[in-house]
VOGU-3710 file (C-alpha; in Angstrom, 3 decimals, decimal comma):
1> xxxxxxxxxx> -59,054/84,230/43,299  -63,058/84,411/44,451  -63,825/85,748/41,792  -62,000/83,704/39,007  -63,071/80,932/41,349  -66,393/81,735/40,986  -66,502/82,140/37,039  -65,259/78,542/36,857  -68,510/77,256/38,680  -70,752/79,420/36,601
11> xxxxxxxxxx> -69,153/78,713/33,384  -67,961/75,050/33,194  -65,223/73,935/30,841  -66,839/71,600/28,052  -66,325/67,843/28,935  -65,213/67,704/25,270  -62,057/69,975/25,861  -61,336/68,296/29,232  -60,830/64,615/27,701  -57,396/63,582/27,348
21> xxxxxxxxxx> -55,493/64,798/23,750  -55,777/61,172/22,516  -59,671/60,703/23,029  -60,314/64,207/21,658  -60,678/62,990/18,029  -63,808/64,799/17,057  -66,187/67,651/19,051  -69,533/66,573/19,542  -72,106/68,576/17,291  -73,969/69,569/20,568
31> xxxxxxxxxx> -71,073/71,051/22,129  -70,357/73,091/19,096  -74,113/74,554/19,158  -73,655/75,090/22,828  -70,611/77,352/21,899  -72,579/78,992/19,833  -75,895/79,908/21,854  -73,368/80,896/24,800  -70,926/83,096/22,478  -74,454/84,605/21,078
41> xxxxxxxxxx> -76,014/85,242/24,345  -72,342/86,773/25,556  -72,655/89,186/22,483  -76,180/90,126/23,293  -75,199/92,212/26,710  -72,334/91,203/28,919  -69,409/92,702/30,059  -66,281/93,094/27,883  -63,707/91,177/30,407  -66,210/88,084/30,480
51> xxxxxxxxxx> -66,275/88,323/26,549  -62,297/88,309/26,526  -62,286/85,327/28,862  -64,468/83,204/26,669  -63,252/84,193/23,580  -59,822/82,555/24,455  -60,813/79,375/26,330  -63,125/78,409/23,088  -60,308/79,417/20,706  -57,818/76,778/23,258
61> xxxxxxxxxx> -60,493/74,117/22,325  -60,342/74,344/18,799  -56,859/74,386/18,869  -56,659/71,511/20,106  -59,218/69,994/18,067  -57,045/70,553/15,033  -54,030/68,983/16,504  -56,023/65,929/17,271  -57,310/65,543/13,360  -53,846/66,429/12,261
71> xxxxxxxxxx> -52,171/63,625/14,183  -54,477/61,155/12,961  -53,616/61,448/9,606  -51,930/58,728/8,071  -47,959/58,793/7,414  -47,042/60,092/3,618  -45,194/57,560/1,927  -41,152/58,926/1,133  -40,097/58,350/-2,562  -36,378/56,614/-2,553
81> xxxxxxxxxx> -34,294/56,237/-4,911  -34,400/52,467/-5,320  -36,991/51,991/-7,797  -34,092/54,069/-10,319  -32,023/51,810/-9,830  -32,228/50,067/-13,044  -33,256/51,987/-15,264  -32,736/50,633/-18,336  -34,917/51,080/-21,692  -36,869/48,072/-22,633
91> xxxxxxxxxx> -36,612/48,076/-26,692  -39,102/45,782/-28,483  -38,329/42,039/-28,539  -35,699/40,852/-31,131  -32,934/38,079/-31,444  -30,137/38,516/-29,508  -26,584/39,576/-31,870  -23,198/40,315/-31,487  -22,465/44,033/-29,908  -26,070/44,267/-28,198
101> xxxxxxxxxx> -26,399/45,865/-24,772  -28,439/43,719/-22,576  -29,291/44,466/-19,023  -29,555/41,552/-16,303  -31,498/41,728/-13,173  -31,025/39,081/-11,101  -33,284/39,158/-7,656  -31,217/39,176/-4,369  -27,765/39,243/-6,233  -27,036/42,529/-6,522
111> xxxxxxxxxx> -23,079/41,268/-7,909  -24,683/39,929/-10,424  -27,535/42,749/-11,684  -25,163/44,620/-14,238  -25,022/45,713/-17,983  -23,113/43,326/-20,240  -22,359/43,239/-24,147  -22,654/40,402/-26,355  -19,274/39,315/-27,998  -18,649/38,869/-31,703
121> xxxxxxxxxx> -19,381/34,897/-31,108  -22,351/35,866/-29,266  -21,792/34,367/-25,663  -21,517/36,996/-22,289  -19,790/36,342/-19,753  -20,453/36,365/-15,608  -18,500/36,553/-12,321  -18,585/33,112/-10,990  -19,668/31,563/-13,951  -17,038/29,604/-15,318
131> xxxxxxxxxx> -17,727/29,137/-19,461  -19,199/31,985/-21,556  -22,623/31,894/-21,501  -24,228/31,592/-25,498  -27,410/33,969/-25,986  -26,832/34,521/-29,809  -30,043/34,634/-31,538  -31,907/34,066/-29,011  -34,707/36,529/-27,571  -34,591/38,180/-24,086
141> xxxxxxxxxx> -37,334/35,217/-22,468  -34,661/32,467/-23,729  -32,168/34,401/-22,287  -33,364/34,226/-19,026  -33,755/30,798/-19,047  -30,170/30,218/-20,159  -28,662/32,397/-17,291  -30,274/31,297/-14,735  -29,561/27,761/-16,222  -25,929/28,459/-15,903
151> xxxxxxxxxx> -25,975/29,805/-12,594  -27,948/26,874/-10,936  -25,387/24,464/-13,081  -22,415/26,322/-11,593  -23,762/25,851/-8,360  -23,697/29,865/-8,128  -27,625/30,309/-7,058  -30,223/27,260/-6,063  -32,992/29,405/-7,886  -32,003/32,269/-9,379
161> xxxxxxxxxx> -34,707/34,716/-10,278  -33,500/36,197/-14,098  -34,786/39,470/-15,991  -33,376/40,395/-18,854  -33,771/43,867/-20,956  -32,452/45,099/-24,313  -30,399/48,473/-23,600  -29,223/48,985/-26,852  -29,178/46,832/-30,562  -25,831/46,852/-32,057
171> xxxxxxxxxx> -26,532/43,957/-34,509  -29,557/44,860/-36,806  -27,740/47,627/-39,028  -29,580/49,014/-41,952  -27,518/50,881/-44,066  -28,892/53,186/-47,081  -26,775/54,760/-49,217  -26,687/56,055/-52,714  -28,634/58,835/-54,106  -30,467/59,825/-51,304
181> xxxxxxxxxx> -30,561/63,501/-49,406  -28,749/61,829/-46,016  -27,448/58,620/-46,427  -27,478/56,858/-42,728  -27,143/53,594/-40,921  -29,604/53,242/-38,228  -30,951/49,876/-36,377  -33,771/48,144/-36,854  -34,988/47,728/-33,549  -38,544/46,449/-35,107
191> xxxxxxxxxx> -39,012/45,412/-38,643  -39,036/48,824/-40,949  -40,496/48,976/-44,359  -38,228/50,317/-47,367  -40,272/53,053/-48,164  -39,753/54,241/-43,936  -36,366/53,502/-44,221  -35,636/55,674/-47,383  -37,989/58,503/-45,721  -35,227/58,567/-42,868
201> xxxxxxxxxx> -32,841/59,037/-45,318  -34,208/62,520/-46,477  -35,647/61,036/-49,446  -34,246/60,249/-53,219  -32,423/62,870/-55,146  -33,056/64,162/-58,286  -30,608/62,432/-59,960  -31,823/58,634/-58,491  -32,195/55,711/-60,964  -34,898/53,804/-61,817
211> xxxxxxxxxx> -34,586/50,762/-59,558  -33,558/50,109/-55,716  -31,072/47,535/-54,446  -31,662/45,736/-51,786  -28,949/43,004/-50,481  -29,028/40,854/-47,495  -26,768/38,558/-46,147  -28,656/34,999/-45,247  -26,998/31,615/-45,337  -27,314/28,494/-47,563
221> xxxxxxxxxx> -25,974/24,903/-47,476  -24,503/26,104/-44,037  -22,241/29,158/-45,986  -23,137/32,918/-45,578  -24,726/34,439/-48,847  -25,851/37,401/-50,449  -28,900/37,938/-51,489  -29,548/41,059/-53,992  -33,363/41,896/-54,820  -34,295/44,689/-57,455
231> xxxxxxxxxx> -37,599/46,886/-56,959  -38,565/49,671/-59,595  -39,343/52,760/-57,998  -42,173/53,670/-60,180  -43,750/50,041/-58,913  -42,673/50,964/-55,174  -43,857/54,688/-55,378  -46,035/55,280/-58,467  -47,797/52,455/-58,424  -47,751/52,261/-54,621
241> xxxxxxxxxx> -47,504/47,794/-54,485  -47,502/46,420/-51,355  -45,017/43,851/-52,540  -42,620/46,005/-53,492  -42,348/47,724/-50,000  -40,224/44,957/-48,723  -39,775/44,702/-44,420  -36,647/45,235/-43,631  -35,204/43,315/-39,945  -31,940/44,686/-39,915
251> xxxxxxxxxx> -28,596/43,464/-41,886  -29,763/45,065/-45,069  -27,923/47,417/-47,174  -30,248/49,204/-49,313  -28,752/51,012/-53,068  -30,479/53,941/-54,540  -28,160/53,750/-57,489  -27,579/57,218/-59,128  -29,165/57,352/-62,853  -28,008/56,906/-66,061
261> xxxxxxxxxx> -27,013/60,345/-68,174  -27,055/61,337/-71,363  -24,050/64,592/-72,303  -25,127/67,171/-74,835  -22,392/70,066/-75,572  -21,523/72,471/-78,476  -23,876/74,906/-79,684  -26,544/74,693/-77,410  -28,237/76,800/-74,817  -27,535/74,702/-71,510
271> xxxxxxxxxx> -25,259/72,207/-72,309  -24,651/69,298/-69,646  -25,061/65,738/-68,814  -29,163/64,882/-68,181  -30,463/61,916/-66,230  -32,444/58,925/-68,435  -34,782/56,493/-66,888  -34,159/53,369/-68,181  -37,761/52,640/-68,728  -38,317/55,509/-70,665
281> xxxxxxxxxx> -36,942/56,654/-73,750  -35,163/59,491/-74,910  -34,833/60,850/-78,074  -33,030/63,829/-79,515  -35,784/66,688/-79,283  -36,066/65,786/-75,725  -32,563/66,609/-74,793  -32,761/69,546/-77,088  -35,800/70,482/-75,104  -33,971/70,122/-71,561
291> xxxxxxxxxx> -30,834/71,723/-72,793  -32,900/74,744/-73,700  -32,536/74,545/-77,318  -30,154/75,631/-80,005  -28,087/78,231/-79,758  -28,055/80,578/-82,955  -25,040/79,660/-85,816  -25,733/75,823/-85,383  -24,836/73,212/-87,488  -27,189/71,747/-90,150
301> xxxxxxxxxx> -25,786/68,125/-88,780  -24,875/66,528/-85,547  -23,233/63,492/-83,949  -24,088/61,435/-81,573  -20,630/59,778/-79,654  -21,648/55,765/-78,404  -19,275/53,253/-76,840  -19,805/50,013/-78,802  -19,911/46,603/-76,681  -16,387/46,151/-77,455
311> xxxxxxxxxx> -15,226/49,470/-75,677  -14,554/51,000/-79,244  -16,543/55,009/-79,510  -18,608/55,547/-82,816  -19,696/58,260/-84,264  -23,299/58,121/-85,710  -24,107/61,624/-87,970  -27,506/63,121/-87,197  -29,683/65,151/-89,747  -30,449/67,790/-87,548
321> xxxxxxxxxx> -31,981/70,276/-89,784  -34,221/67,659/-91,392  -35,420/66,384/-87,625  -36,105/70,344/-86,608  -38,126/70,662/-89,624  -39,838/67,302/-89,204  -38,673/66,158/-92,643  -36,809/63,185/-90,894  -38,027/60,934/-87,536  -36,947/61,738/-83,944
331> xxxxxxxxxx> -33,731/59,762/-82,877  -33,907/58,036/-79,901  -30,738/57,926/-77,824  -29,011/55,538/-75,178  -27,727/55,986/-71,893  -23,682/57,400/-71,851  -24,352/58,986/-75,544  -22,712/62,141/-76,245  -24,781/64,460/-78,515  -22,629/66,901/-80,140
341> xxxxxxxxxx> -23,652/70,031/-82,380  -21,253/71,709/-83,571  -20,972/75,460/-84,702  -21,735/76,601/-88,214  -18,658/78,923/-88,466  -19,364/79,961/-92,345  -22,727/81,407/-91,157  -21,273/83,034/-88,022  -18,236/84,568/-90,212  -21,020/85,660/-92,923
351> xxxxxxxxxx> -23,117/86,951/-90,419  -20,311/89,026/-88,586  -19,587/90,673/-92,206  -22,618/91,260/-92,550  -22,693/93,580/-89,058  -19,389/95,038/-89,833  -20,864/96,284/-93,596  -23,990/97,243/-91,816  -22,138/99,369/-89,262  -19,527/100,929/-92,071
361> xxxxxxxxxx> -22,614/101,790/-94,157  -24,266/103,475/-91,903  -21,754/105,718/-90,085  -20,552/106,579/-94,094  -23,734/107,785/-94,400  -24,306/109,715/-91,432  -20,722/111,436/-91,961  -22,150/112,674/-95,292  -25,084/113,712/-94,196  -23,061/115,964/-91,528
371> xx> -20,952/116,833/-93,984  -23,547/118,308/-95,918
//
């Protein structure tokens, strides 16, 4: 007890470490190079039980220490749940319809912070609120102001505090359909040019016309109408005119009608039905030139099959020899026209003889050659 006694007087505990926990915020930078000349001189020549004994009241100090600066460290803030409460996707502004999801937020009323869907008259209804509120073409600000009109008339809330969201459109349908690679229906949540619109379809097909249809229902005199408005593709795409790349803001049914054909059968390579552009004109080399031409043993004429106005079919003979020989002008044809060539049956059968007596005479002869 002397002894430990007397190593307390010679070696005095640093007034920093003998503060109370709560003043002991930070150790003075003198007391920290005092540490460090005594641990120095300790190292230079002193016994090893002294050097034990130092070593562990210094280490106690900055233990401490760190528990002081630890504790003063402000609180971490706790994420919760409530901030997920609603959440609801925010589309981009746009009139109200019939079948929209709309999401309503209404501050310290939690009964009354829901989801609701606009009916087919375009009114939604609340608890408490007596008559269906109308928010039909309206856009979400407006709608705010309605509700919370209603609920101060109904004597529901003094000063309601209103947000309203679009969750989901329902009412802006575009529909394209025709011939295109995947015809869809998809909303318009923002106005959409044609040519986008199309592109979400996959495209036009092969087959596609020469002009879009685009109808839209608006009204006049007070009635509902239709509205139908033709664009040429080659002025939407060829010729790439802004005017022709109508906005579309939902309601719209756009047409990509299928094309025109022309039939070509008989004696012919490919024979099938070929699409015409009814801007362009084509003629009967043409559709000899997609069916892959002739096949051999054709006719010298041909006929060309057209409905007449009244519904009655005519038949129109075509010089075809004289056209492939360019002793008579190209034909042009019409859309539905049904080119036929027939077969040249005398030539086949003549030809066929011909093989037979080619084939007789020369197996005679090599039988009398072997023969000999």
């Amino acid at each position: 007890m002397r002894h430990h006694e007397a190593y307390k007087c010679a070696n005095p505990v640093p007034a920093a470490c003998q503060q109370p926990a709560a003043d002991r915020t930070r150790l003075p930078r003198a007391s920290v190079m005092t540490h460090s000349k005594t641990i120095q001189s300790v190292f230079r020549g002193s016994d090893p039980c002294r050097l034990g004994r130092l070593a562990a009241r210094v280490g106690c100090c900055w233990v401490v220490l760190a528990g002081c600066v630890y504790a003063q460290q402000p609180d971490r803030a706790i994420p919760t749940g409530s901030n997920l409460e609603y959440a609801y996707s925010n589309l981009p502004t746009q009139p109200v319809g019939p079948d929209d999801l709309l999401a309503l937020s209404v501050y310290d009323s939690p009964e009354l912070t829901r989801t609701v869907r606009v009916d087919a008259n375009g009114n939604i209804r609340l608890p408490m609120v007596k008559d269906p509120i109308p928010v039909g073409g309206l856009v979400p600000s407006q709608v705010e102001t309605t509700i919370a009109k209603s609920l101060t008339q109904g004597k529901v809330l003094v000063d309601p505090i209103v947000t309203v969201t679009i969750v989901e459109y329902q009412s802006r349908p575009v529909n394209v359909v025709g011939a295109v690679k995947n015809p869809l229906v998809f909303q318009a949540t923002r106005p959409i040019p044609l040519l986008d619109a199309i592109a979400r379809a996959g495209g036009m097909r092969e087959d596609a016309g020469s002009d879009i249809v685009v109808s839209r229902e608006v009204v006049q005199n007070g009635k509902p109408a239709r509205v139908t408005q033709t664009i040429p593709v080659r002025k939407l795409i060829d010729n790439a005119d802004p005017s022709a790349n109508v906005m579309l803001h939902g309601g719209e049914q756009v047409l990509v009608p299928e094309a025109l054909k022309i039939y070509v059968v008989g004696n012919v390579k490919r024979p099938g039905a070929y699409p015409v552009r009814n801007d362009e004109e084509t003629t009967i080399l043409q559709l000899l030139a997609l069916s892959e031409g002739l096949a051999p043993y054709s006719a010298k004429v041909a006929y060309v099959y057209r409905r007449a106005p009244g519904g009655t079919k005519t038949e129109v003979p075509i010089e075809l020899a004289k056209i492939m020989e360019r002793k008579s002008p190209d034909v042009p044809l019409q859309a539905n026209d049904v080119l036929y060539i027939p077969d040249n049956k005398g030539r086949r059968l003549t030809a066929q003889a011909i093989d037979r007596l080619a084939g007789l005479g020369s197996s005679t002869a090599t039988n009398y050659i072997i023969w000999h």
